[in-house]
C-alpha positions in Angstrom: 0.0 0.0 0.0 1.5 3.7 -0.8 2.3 5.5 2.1 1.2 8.7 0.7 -2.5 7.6 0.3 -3.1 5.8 4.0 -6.0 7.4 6.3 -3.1 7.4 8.4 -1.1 9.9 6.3 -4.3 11.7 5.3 -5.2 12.7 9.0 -1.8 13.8 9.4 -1.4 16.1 6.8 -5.2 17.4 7.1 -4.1 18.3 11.2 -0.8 19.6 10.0 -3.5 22.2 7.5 -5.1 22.7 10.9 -2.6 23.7 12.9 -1.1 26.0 10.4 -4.9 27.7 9.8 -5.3 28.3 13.3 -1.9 29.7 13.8 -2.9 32.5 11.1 -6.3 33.1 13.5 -4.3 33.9 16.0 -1.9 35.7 15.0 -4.8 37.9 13.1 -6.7 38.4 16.2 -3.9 39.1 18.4 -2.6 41.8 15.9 -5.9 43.2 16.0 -6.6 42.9 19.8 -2.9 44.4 20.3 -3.9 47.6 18.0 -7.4 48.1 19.6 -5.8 48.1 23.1 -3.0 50.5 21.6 -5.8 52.7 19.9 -7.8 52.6 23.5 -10.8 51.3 20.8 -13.8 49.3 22.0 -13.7 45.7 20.2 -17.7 45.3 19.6 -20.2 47.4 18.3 -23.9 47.9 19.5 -25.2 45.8 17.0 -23.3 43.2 15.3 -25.5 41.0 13.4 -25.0 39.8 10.8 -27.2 42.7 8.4 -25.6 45.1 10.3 -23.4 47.8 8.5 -20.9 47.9 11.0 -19.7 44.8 13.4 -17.2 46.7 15.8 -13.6 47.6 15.5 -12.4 44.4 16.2 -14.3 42.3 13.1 -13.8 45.4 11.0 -9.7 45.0 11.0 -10.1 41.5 10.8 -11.6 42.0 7.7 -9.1 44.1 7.0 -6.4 42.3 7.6 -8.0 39.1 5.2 -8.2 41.9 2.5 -4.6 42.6 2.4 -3.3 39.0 3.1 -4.4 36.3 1.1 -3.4 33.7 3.8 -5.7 35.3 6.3 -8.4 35.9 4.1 -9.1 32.2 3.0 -8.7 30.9 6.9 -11.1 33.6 8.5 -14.6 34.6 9.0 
């Protein structure tokens, strides 16, 4: 049997995707969280649903940030 096509192999490499995807969450939200509490900024808005035109500071630059970054863009929101 080839190696490269065992469950084994495939749930491996699929965590591996994982763990690199969450690592770009974080370090999106914690660039934004760091820049709010810089800025003194509130993270949430009054009404953040999901018709809303604006969702708060923080989901705002999080947007943002997936705009200019193509990594964060396809792992959030």
């Amino acid at each position: 049997m080839n190696q490269k096509q065992s469950i084994e192999a495939s749930i491996k490499k699929q965590s591996n995707k994982k763990k690199a995807n969450y690592l770009v969450r974080i370090k999106a939200s914690l660039t934004s969280a760091k820049y709010l509490l810089w800025g003194g900024l509130a993270f949430r808005a009054h009404d953040e649903s999901d018709d809303s035109s604006y969702k708060g500071n923080f989901l705002e630059l999080i947007e943002v940030l997936g705009l200019n970054n193509e990594e964060i863009d396809k792992v959030i929101l």
